[in-house]
C-alpha positions in Angstrom: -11.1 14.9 -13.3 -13.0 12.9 -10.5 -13.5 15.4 -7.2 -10.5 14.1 -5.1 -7.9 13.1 -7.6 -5.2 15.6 -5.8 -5.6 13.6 -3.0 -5.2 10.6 -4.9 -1.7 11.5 -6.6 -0.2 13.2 -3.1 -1.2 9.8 -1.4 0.8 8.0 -4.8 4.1 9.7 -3.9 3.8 9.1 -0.5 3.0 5.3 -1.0 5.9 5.7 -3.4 8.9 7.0 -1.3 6.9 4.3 1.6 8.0 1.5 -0.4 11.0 2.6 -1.2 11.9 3.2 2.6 10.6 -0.4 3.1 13.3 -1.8 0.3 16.4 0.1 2.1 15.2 -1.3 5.5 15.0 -5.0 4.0 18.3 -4.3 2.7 20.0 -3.3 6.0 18.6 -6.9 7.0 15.8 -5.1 9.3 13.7 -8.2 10.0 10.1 -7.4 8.7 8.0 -8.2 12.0 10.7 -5.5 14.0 10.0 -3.5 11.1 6.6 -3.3 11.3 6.3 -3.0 15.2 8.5 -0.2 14.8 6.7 1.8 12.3 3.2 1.4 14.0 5.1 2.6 17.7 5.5 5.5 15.5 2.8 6.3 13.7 0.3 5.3 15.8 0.8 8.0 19.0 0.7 10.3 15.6 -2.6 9.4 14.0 -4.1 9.3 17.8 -2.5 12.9 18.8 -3.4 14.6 15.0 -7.0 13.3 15.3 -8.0 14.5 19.1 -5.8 17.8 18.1 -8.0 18.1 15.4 -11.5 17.6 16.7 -11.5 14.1 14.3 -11.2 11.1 16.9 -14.8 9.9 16.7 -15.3 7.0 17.8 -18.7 4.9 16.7 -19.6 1.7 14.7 -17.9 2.5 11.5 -14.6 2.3 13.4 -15.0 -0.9 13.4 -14.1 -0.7 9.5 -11.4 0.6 10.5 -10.0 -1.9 12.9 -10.7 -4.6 10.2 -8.3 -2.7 7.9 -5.8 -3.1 9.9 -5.9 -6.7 10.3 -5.9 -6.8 6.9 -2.9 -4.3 5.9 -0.8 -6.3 9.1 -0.9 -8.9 6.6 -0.7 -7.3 3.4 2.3 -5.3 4.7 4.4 -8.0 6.4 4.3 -10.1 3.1 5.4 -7.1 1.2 8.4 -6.9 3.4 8.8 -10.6 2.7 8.8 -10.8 -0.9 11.6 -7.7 -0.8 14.5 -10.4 0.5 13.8 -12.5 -2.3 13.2 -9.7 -5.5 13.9 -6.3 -7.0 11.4 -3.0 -5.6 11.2 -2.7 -8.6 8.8 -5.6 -9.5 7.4 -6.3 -5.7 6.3 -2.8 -5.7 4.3 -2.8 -8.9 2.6 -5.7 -8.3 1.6 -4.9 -4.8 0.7 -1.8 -5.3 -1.6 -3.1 -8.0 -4.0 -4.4 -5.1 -5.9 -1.9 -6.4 -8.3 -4.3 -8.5 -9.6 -5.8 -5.2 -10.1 -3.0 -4.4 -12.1 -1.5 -7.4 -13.9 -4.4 -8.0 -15.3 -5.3 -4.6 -16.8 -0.9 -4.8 -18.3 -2.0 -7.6 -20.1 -5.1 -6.9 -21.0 -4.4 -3.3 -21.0 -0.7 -3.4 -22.4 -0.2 -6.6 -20.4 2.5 -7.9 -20.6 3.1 -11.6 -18.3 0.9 -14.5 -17.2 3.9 -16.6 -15.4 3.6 -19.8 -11.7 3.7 -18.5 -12.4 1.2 -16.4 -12.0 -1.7 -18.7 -9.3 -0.4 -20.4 -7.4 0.6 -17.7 -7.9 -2.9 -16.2 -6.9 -4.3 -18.9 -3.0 -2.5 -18.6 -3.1 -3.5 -15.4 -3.2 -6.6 -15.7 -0.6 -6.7 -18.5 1.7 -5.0 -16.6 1.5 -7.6 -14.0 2.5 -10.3 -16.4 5.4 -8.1 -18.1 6.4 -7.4 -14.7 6.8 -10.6 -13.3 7.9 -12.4 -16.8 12.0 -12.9 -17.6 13.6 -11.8 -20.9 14.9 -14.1 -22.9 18.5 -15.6 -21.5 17.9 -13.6 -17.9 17.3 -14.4 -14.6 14.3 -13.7 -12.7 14.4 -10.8 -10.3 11.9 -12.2 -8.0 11.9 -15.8 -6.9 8.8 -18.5 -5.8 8.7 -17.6 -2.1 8.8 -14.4 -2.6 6.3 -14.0 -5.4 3.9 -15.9 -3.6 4.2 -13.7 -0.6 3.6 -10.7 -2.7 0.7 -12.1 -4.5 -1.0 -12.9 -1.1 0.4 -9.1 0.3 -1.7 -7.7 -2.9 -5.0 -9.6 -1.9 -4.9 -8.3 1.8 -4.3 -5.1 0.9 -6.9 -4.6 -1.1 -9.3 -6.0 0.9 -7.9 -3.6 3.8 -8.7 -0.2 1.7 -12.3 -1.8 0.9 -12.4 -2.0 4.2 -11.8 2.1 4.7 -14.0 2.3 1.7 -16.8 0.7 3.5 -15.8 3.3 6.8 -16.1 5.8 5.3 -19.3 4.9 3.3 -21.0 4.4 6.8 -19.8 8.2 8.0 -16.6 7.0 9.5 -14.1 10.4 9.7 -10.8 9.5 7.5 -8.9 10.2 10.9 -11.3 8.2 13.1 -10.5 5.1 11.4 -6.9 5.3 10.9 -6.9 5.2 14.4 -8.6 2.2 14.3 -6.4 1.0 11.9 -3.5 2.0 14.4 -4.9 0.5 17.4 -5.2 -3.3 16.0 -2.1 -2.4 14.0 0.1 -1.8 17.0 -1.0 -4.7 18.8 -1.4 -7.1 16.1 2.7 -6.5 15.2 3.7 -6.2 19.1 1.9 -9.6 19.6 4.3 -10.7 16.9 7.5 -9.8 17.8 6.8 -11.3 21.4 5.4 -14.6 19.6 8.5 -14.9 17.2 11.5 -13.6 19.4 9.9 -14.5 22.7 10.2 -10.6 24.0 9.7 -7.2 23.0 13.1 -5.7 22.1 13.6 -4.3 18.7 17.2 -3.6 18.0 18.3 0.5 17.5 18.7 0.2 14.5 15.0 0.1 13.0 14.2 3.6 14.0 15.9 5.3 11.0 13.9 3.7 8.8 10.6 2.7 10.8 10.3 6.6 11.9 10.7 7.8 8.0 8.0 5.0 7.1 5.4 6.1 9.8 5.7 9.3 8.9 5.1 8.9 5.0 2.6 6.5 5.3 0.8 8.5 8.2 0.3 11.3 5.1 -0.3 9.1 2.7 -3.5 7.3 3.9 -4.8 10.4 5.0 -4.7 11.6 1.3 -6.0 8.5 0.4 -9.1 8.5 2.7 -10.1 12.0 2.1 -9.7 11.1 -1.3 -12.0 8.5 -0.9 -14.7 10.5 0.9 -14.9 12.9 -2.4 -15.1 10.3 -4.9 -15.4 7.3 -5.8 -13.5 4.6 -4.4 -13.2 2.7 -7.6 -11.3 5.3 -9.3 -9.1 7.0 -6.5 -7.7 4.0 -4.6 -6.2 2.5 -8.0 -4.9 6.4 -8.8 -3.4 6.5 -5.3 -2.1 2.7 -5.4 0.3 3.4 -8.5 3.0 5.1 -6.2 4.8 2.2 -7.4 5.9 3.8 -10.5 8.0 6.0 -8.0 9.4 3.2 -6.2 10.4 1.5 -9.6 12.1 4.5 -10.5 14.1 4.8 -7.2 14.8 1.7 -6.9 16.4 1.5 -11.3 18.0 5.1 -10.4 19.3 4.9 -6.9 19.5 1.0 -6.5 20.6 0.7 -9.6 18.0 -2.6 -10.3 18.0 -3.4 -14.2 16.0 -1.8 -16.4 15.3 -4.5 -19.3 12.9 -3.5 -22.1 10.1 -6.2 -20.8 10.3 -4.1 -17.3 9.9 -0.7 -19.2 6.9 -2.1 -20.7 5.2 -2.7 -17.7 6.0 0.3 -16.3 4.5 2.2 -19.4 1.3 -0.3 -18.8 0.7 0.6 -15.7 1.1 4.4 -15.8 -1.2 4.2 -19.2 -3.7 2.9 -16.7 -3.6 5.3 -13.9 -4.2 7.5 -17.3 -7.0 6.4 -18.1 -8.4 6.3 -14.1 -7.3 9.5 -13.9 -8.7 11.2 -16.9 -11.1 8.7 -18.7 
């Protein structure tokens, strides 16, 4: 396996049960830009406390990086929470978490990290369990409607482009901790801004905390895994590993949620986990 790969599949079940959290919130009609003010009031006093506790707040140029990733995952993350009111976890997940390819290609071109084998193949799955996913069976209805498909496509993009843009931190000596600090700091203000631009004050009703506190705290571990991940291998394989979480949102959301599980879903399930196979071990 590629040095870092335990990071890679802690940071997937984190990203995982993240998602998940983020489905239950949508469905107690949390609005997503409370949500996400919510969860970065939470996490970041966390990442800023663990990383001066810890000797890892360093502040230089390739913080920067950092800050541009959150810009980026702002997006990415608030159009996730979109597409939820209008589709099953169960396919919104997958297909964001499949942001992965931006993600992998862009380390590749500009970063010039090595095409192995796997690579093709496993893009390959990918990319047909995006179109299983998102496809109907015969005589059903689609789980996921235009709005919201569109605002998970455009999620996808920006998150992708947001882990390139730790990829490129950490490439330029940036401490994982150091820039999800970063991250925090534009975060914070970006989705504070928000609230105050869309409700016209900052007053998030009580009952985000249950689920904004659980999401900090999950996604707090997760990125960390991801990012020291990242800093022992290469990006092009451990972001896609640590992107597949979905496959534990899909299942929580079938098990718990009790979303359908049709034969074209299964099948694009079993695509994508063939693919973190063949990242993984190819």
């Amino acid at each position: 396996m590629t040095g870092g790969t335990g990071y890679a599949f802690a940071a997937l079940a984190c990203y995982g049960i993240g998602d998940f959290i983020y489905k239950n919130a949508t469905a107690a009609r949390v609005k997503p830009h409370h949500f996400l003010m919510g969860q970065a009031w939470c996490f970041t006093p966390a990442i800023f406390l663990y990383a001066w506790a810890t000797g890892t707040l360093v502040i230089g140029p390739s913080s920067a990086w950092g800050g541009l990733a959150g810009l980026f995952i702002f997006i990415g993350f608030y159009n996730f929470l979109r597409s939820l009111a209008g589709g099953s976890v169960s396919i919104s997940a997958p297909v964001f978490r499949l942001n992965f390819l931006i993600t992998a290609l862009l380390a590749i071109v500009v970063l010039g990290e090595p095409v192995r084998i796997a690579m093709p193949i496993a893009l390959v799955l990918a990319l047909a369990a995006i179109w299983l996913l998102l496809g109907i069976d015969r005589g059903k209805r689609r789980e996921i409607d235009r709005r919201a498909l569109g605002a998970v496509l455009f999620a996808t993009v920006a998150m992708g482009l947001g882990n390139f843009c730790h990829t490129m931190g950490l490439r330029h000596g940036g401490l994982p901790e150091t820039l999800l600090a970063s991250q925090a700091a534009v975060f914070v203000v970006l989705s504070t801004a928000f609230v105050r631009i869309v409700d016209g004050k900052v007053a998030p009703p009580p009952m985000i905390w249950k689920h904004t506190g659980a999401a900090a705290a999950v996604l707090l571990f997760a990125f960390l895994f991801m990012l020291h991940g990242v800093a022992l291998g290469p990006a092009s394989v451990l972001v896609p590993i640590a992107q597949m979480g979905f496959v534990v949102t899909a299942a929580l959301g079938i098990i718990v949620l009790r979303e359908p599980m049709t034969a074209r879903k299964g099948a694009g399930l079993a695509a994508a986990v063939a693919s973190l196979a063949a990242l993984a071990w190819g």
